[in-house]
N, C-alpha and C positions, 0 to 999 in steps of 0.2 A: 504494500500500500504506500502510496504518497506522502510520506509527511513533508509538513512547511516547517520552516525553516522560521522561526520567527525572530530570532536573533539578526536577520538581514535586516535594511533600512525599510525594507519594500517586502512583507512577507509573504512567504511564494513557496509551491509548488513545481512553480515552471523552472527553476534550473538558472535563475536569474542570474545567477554572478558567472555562470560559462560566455553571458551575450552581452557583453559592454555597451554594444552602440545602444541597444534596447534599454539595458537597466540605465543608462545616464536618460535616455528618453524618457521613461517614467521616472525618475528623479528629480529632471526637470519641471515635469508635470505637480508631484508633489505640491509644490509650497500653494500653487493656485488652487490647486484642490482643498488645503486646509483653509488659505484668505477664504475660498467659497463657504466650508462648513462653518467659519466663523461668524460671516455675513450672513448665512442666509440656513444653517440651523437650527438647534431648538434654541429657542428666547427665553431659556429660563432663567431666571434673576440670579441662582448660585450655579457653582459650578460642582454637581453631586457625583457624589461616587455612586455607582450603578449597580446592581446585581445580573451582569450581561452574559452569555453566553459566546463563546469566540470559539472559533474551529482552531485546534493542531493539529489536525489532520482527516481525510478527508473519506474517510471509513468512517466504518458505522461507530465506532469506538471514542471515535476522537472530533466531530465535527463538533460535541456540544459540549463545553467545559467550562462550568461556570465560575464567575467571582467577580468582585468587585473593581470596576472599573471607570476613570474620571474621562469621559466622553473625549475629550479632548484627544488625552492619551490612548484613543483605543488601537488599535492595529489591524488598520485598514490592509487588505492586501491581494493578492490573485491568486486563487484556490480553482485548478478543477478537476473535475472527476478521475476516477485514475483512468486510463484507456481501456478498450474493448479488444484483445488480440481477434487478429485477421477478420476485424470487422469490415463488412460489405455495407456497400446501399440496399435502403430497403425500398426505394419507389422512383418514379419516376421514368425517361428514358436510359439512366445512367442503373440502374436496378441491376445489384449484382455484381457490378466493377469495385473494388477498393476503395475505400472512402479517400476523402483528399487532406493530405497535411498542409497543403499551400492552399490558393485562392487562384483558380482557374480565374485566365484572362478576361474570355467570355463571361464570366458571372460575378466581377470584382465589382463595378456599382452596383451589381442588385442586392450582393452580400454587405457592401457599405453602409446601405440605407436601412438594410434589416436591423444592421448593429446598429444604429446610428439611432434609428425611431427608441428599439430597443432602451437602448443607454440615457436615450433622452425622457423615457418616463422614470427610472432612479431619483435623481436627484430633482425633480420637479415634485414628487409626493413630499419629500422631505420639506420644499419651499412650501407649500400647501399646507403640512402638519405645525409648521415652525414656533407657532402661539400654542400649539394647546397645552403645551405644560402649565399654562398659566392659570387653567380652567381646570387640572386633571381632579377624578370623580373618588381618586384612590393612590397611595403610594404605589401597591399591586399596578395599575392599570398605567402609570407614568411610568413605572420600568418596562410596560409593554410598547409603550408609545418610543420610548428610548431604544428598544431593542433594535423594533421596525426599523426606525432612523438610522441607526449605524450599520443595519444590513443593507437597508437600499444605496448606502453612501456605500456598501463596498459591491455590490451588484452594480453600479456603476463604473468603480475599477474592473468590474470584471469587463465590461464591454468595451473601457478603453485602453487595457491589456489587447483585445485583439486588435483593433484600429492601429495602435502603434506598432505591433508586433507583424501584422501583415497586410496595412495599406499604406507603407511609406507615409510622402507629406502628405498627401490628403488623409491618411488616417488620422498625422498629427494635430492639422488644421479642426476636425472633424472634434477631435476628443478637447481642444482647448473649447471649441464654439459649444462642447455640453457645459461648461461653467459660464458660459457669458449669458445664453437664456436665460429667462425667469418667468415662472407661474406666474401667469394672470398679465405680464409686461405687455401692456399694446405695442412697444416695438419691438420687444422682444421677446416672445412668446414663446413656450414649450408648443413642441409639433403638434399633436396631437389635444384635440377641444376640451379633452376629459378633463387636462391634467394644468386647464388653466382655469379652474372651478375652484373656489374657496372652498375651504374646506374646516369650518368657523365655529365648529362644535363638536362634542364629543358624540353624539348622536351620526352626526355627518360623517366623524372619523370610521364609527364601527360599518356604517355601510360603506366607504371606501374600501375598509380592507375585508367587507364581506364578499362584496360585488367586483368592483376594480382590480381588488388585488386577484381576485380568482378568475377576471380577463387575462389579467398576468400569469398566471399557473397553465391556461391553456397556450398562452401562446407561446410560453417558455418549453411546455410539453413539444411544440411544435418544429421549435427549433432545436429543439435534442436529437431530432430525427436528423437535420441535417447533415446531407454527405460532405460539407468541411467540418471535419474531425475536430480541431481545435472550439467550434461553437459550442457543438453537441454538448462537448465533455463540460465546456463552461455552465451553459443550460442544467446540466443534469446535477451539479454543485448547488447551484443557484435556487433549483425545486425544493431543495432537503431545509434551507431557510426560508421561502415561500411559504410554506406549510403553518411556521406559526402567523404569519401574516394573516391567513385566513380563519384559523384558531382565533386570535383576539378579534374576527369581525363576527363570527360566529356567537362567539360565548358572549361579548358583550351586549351583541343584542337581546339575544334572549335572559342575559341579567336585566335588562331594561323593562322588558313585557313581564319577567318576575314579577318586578317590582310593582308595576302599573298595576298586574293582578291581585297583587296582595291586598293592595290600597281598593282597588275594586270590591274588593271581598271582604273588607273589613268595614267598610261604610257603605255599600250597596248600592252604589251608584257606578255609573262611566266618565260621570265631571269628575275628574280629577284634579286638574290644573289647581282648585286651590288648597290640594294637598300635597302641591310642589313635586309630581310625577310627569311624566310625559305620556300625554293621552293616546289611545289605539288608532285615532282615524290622522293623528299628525305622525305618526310612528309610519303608517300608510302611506301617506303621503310622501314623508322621506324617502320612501323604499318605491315608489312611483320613477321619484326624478332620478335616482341614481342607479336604478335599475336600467331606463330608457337609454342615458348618460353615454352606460358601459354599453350596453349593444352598439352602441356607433362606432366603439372602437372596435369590430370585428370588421368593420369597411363596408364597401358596396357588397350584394347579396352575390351577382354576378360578378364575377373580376376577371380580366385575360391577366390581371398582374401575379394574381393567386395563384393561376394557370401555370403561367411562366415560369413563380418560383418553385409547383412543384414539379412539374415535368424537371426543370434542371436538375432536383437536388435540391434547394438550397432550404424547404420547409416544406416537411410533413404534415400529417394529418394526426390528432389528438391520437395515440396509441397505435402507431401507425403499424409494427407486425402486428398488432391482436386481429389486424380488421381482415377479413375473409375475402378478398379480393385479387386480380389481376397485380395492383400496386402500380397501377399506367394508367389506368381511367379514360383509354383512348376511345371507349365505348360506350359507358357506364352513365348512368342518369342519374340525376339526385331531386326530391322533391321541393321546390323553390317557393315559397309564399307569395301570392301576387292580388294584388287588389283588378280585379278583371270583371267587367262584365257587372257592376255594381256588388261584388260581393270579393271575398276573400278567398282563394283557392290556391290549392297545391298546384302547382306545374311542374311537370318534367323539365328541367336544366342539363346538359352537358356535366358532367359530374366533377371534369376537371374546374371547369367555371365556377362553379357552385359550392368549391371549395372552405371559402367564408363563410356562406350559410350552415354549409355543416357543423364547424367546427364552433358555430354562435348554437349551436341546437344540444351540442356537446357541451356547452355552456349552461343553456338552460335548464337540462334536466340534474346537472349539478346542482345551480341555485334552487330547483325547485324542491329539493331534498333537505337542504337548508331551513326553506320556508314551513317544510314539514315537523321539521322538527323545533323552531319559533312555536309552529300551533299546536303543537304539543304541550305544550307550556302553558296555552291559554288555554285550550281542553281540561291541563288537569286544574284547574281555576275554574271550571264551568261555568266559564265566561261565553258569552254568546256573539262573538268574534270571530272574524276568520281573516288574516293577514294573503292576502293574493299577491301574483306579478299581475300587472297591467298586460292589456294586448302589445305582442309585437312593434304592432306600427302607433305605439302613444308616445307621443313627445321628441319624435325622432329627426334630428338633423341631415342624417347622413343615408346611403341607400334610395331604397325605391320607395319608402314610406316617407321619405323625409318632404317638408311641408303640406303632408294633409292633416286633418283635425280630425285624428280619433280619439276618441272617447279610452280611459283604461277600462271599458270592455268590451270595447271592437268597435263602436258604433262611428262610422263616418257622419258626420257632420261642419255645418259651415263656421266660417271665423266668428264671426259673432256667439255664435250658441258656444262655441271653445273658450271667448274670454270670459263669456258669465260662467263659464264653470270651472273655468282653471285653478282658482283660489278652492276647491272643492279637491282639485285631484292632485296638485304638487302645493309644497310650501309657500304658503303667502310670509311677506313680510313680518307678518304680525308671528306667526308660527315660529319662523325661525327669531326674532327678539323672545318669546316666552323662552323656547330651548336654552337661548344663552342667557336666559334669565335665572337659569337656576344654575349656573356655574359660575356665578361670581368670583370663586377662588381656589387656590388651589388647596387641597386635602391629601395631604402626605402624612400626618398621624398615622403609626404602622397600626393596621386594624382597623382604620375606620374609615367609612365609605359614603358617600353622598347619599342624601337621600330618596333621589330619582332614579337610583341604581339597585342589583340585589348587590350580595361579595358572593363571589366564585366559587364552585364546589370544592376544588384546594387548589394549591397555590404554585409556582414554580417550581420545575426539579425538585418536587417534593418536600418543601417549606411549606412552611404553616401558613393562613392566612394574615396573620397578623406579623409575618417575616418583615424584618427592615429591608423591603426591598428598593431602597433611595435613602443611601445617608445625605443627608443637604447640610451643608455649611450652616 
């Protein structure tokens, strides 16, 4: 197995001190990367030592090794998988040949842009999260917000280890220009719409990393498939810290509807709000918008770009040996959502095309497994609620739905009848001021926890709840 080296400036797996021109190239990169975390980091007023978890290596033994550590100081570095001997491609035209250690000529900007978008959601969530410490609901829940934070700061060395390591200067150029965006910058904008969304409450956080980060686990799934070797092995690193990302979006929320239920069932009512919870149909509403949000980051339903990148090689399909097929889809048809004929129907697509819709479908039935188990929670509360996704085509930007006015239950209808009822189906103003109304400050007392929250059935690597999980100055 691979162990890193942590003792280097840059701690690594990859064999760093054999490659001079490369290690001074991220060396150089270094310091901008720290001015970044300084700048645009968590805003926490001290500077706390953490209960974090850091990888020494990259087996199952050694990726999770806890203890306390001052953010600052963490040790960022580039970990990947260990290799796969005489691994082959599993799809496309190239199906069967050797996977590649270089960057084929032909497929150098499509592989650029892959890493490039990739890298460029990292450190754009971290701008996005950078305030909530200042609101957190729990000590517990601000070592998970911290955790997050230094994994996507190092999932983004992961993807500018490849740019420097095999696209020469445009790699370079490419990895300095992921520190100069900024979430939300009208001129300088993260690429993608998702990830220029505030992100202003802890309510908002947990569907980011229930919803968005679990865009993120599919697409990372997708690029592990990839016939450049060097991605794959990155991707497949990259999933094994993913995981708790979607854990804290998971368990947070259903501590929320705990809590909501409790308060339901102990005063017999669904007004809640002046018992300082956060009510079922605005809970609805959040998981509305940020539901719609992420499906746009799957793209258009039809793409030739999807096509292209998987006929090459360069991105698979979610689990791409388990799937029973050719692995070429030179013939193959996939069923495509299409609003036709005044209604809403399946259509046969080209299967290579149709490649983004599948792997959004792959999506869904994940969150919908999620949402099952949210109403679970209010089932055992014999609350008379039931937490839904909206339709497909509600609130959507991007694709073949984007600018019609559906209803979240399918219903097409005109601009007018959508604005009287949008304050009905996503957060109004007033919604999201109550949410940050009840997070006025932050709560780091080890053990105790906000009131619009439950605590957690237990605690990390098997710490107690009431574990100092954040010593603060």
């Amino acid at each position: 197995m691979s162990s890193v080296d942590l003792n280097d400036r840059i701690p690594n797996n990859v064999d760093l001190a054999s490659d001079r021109r490369l290690r001074r190239a991220l060396e150089q990169w270094q310091p901008a990367f720290l001015d970044w975390w300084r700048e645009m980091g968590p805003a926490h007023g001290a500077v706390p030592e953490v209960y974090l978890r850091t990888a020494t290596s990259v087996d199952r033994s050694g990726w999770a090794n806890f203890g306390y550590t001052r953010m600052p100081d963490y040790r960022w570095g580039v970990f990947l998988a260990d290799p796969e001997p005489e691994r082959r491609i599993a799809f496309g035209d190239h199906k069967g040949e050797p996977v590649w250690q270089r960057v084929p000529g032909e497929h150098r900007a499509a592989l650029r842009r892959l890493i490039v978008i990739q890298g460029d959601t990292e450190p754009a969530s971290v701008e996005q999260q950078r305030h909530l410490g200042r609101t957190c609901p729990s000590g517990y829940d601000l070592r998970n917000l911290f955790q997050i934070n230094v994994e996507e700061g190092r999932h983004l060395w992961a993807m500018v280890y490849l740019l420097h390591a095999y696209f020469g200067r445009d790699g370079r150029e490419e990895a300095q220009a992921l520190l100069e965006r900024r979430s939300g910058d009208a001129d300088r904008p993260r690429i993608l719409t998702a990830f220029n969304e505030r992100t202003p409450d802890w309510l908002a956080l947990f569907m980011f990393t229930f919803l968005t980060d679990r865009d993120g686990k599919f697409q990372l799934h997708s690029l592990a498939e990839s016939a450049f070797d060097p991605l794959s092995r990155t991707c497949r690193f990259m999933l094994t810290e993913e995981a708790h990302h979607m854990f804290v979006g998971i368990t947070g929320l259903t501590r929320v509807v705990q809590r909501t239920c409790e308060i339901m069932r102990e005063h017999g009512t669904g007004d809640v709000r002046r018992f300082g919870v956060i009510d079922l149909p605005t809970f609805q509403k959040y998981l509305n918008f940020h539901f719609s949000v992420t499906l746009d980051l799957f793209g258009a339903e039809v793409s030739t770009n999807a096509a292209a990148s998987y006929t090459g090689g360069l991105k698979g399909r979610f689990h791409e040996t388990g799937i029973e097929d050719d692995h070429r889809l030179n013939h193959a048809r996939y069923p495509v959502l299409r609003w036709q004929d005044g209604a809403f129907r399946k259509v046969g697509a080209p299967a290579l095309n149709a490649l983004n819709e599948r792997l959004r479908d792959d999506f869904i039935a994940d969150v919908e497994a999620g949402v099952g188990r949210i109403n679970r929670v209010v089932r055992g509360f014999e609350v008379d609620f039931e937490i839904t996704l909206p339709h497909v085509a509600f609130n959507r930007k991007v694709g073949a739905f984007a600018g019609m006015d559906v209803t979240p239950n399918g219903a097409v209808i005109d601009a007018g009848a959508w604005r009287r009822g949008e304050e009905d189906w996503l957060p109004s103003a007033s919604d999201r001021a109550y949410v940050r109304s009840l997070m006025p400050e932050a709560i780091t007392e080890p053990g105790r926890f906000a009131n619009w929250i439950a605590p957690p059935s237990r605690g990390i690597n098997h710490q107690p709840i009431d574990f100092e999980y954040v010593r603060l100055d």
